[in-house]
LOLUM-454932 format. One record per residue (C-alpha): residue number from 1; x, y, z; residue in three letters. Coordinates in nm, 3 decimals. Layout:
residues N
k=NUM, xx=X, yy=Y, zz=Z, r=ala
...
end
This chain:
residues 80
k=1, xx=3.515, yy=-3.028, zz=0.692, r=unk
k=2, xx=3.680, yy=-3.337, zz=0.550, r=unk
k=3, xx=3.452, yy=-3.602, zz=0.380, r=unk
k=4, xx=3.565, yy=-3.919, zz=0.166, r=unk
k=5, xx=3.377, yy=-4.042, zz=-0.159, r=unk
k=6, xx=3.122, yy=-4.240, zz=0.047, r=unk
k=7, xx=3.043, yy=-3.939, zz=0.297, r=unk
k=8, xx=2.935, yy=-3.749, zz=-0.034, r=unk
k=9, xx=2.713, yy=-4.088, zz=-0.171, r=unk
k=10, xx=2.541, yy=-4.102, zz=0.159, r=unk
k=11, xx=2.566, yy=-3.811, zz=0.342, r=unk
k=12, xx=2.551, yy=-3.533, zz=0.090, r=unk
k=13, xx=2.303, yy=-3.401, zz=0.359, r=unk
k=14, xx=2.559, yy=-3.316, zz=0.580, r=unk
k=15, xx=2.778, yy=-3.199, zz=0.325, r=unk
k=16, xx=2.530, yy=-2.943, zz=0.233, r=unk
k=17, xx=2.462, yy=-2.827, zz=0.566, r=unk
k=18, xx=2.869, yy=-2.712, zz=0.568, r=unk
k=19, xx=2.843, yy=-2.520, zz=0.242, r=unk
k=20, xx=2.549, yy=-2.360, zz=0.394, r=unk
k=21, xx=2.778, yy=-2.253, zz=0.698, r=unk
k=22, xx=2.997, yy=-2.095, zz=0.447, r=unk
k=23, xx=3.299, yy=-2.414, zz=0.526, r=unk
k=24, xx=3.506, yy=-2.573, zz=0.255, r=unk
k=25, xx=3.516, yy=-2.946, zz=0.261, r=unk
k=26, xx=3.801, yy=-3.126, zz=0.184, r=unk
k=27, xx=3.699, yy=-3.438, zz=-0.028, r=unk
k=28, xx=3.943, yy=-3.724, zz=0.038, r=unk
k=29, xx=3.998, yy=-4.055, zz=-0.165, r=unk
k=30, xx=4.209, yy=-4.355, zz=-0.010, r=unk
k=31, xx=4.303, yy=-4.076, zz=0.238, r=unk
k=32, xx=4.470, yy=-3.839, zz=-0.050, r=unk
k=33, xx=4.316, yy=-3.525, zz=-0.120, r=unk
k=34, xx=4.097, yy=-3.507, zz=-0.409, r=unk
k=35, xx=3.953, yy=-3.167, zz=-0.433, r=unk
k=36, xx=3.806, yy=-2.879, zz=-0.245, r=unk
k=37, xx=3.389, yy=-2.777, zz=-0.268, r=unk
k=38, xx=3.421, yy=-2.433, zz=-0.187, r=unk
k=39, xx=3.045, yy=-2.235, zz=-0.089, r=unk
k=40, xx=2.938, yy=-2.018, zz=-0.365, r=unk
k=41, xx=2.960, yy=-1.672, zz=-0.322, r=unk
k=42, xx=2.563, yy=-1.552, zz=-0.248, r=unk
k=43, xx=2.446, yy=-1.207, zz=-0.350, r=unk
k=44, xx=2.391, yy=-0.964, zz=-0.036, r=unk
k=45, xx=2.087, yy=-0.830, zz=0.061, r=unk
k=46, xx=2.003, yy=-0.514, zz=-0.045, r=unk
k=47, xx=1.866, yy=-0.249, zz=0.106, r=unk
k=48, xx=1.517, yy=-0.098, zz=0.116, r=unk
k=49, xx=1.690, yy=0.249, zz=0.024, r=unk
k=50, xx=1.748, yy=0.047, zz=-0.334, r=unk
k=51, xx=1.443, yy=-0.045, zz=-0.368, r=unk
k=52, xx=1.280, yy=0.155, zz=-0.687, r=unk
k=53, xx=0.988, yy=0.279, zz=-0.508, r=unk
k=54, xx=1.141, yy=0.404, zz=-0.219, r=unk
k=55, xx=1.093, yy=0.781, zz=-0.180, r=unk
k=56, xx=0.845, yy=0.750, zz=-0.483, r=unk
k=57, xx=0.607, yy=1.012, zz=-0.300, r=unk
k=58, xx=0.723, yy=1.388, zz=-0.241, r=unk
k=59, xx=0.756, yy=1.478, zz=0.145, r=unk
k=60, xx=0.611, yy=1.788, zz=0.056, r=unk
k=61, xx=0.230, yy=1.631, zz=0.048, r=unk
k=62, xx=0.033, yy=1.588, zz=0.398, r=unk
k=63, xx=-0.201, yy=1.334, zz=0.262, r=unk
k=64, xx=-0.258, yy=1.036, zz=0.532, r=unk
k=65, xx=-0.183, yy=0.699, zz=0.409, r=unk
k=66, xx=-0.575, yy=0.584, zz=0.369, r=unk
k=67, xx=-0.557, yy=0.955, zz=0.114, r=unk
k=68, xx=-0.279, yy=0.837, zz=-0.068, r=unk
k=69, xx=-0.441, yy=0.441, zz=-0.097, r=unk
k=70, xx=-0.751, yy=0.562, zz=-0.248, r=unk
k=71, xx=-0.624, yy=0.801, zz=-0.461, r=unk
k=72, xx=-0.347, yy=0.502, zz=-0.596, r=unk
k=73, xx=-0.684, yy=0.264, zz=-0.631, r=unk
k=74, xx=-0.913, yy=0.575, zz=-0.786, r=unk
k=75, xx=-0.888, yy=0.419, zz=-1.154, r=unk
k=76, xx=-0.921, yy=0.105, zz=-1.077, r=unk
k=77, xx=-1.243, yy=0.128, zz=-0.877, r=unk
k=78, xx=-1.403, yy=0.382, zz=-1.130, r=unk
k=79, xx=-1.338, yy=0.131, zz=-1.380, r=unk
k=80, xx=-1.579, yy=-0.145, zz=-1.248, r=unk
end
């Protein structure tokens, strides 16, 4: 995208919406180029598998997931 000094006063809106779109735009004064916004670099997504408390719980227990809630929320209910 190419946008002069006056797109960027009053329609940094638009200007935006090309970073977002991952475009470089080309800022022009008096029709010379002036310099280059390039999108910043954004951090991927990660995955659930790094997630810390993925795979927390040992596949060798049977318990059903209503087991395993109450027994996570034991001390806190015995507590009251």
């Amino acid at each position: 995208m190419k946008a002069t000094v006056v797109d960027l006063r009053y329609k940094m809106s638009d200007v935006l919406k090309a970073l977002d779109r991952n475009e470089n735009v080309t800022v022009l004064y008096h029709g010379k180029v002036k310099g280059v916004l390039v999108p910043a670099e954004r951090e991927t997504s990660k995955k659930i598998s790094d997630h810390p408390f993925f795979g927390m719980s040992s596949q060798d227990t049977k318990k059903s997931v209503l087991d395993e809630l109450s027994e996570l929320r034991k001390a806190r209910y015995n507590d009251i």
